[in-house]
N, C-alpha and C positions, 0 to 999 in steps of 0.2 A: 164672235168668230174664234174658232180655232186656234193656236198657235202652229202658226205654216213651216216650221224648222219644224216640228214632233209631228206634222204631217210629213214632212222631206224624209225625216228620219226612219218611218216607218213603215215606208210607200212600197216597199223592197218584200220585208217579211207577209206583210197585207196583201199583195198580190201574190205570192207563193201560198199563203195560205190557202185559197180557192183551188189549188192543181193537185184535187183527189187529196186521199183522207193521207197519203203518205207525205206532199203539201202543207198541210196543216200540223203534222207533229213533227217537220224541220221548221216551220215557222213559229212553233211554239221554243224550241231551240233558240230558235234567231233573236228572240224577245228577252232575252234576260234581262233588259234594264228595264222594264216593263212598258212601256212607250204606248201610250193612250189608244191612239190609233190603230197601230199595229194589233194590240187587243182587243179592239173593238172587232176588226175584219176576221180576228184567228176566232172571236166567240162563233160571229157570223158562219163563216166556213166550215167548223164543227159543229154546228145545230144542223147546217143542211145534209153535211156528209153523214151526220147518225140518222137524221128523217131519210136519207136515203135508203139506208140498209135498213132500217127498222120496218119502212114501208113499201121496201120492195121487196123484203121478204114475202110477207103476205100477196102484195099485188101478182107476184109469180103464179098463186095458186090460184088463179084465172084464169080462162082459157077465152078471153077476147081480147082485142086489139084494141080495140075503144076503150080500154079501160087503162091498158097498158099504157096508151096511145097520150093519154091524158094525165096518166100519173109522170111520166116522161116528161111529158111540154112543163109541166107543174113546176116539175125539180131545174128544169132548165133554166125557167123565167125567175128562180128564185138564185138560183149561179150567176145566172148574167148579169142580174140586180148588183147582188155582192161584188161581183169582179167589179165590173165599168166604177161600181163608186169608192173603190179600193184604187181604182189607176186614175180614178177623174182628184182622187183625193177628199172624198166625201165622206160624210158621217149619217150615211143612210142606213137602216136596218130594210132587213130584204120585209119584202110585203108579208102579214098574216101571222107570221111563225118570228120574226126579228124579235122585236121586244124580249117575249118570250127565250129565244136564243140568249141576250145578254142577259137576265134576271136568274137564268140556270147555271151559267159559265161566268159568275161574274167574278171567280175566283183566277180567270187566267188572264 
């Protein structure tokens, strides 16, 4: 189990981190003593907000809904993941793309 003070302690910048990609680079701010946690949710949060822009760029030059529709629900269910286990205090990586997010960002 975790140590639940470097969970308390981090609980703050972790949940800011998920509020848009402006969110995430005051939470990397807030982390200067590097606090486990906190790091983990800032890696989190910056993997989905660059798949966002990296793959909404292209999903725009589509002209359906269903497709929109679906890249949308995608990026939601991978936000929502992050957040709740950022404010539940958990050490979950969002579904598919997590791992990944920390093996890339493992520097912050």
């Amino acid at each position: 189990m975790k140590n639940l003070s470097e969970i308390e302690e981090g609980k703050q910048a972790a949940t800011i981190s998920y509020i848009t990609i402006i969110g995430t680079v005051i939470a990397i701010f807030m982390n200067e003593n590097k606090n486990a946690f906190a790091s983990f949710h800032i890696r989190q949060a910056l993997g989905i907000n660059i798949t966002y822009f990296a793959i909404g760029y292209f999903i725009g030059y589509f002209d359906s809904w269903m497709i929109s529709g679906a890249y949308w629900t995608f990026i939601f269910i991978l936000w929502l993941f992050g957040f709740l286990g950022a404010l539940n205090g958990e050490y979950k990586v969002v579904p598919l793309v997590g791992e990944w997010f920390q093996k890339i960002f493992k520097g912050l």
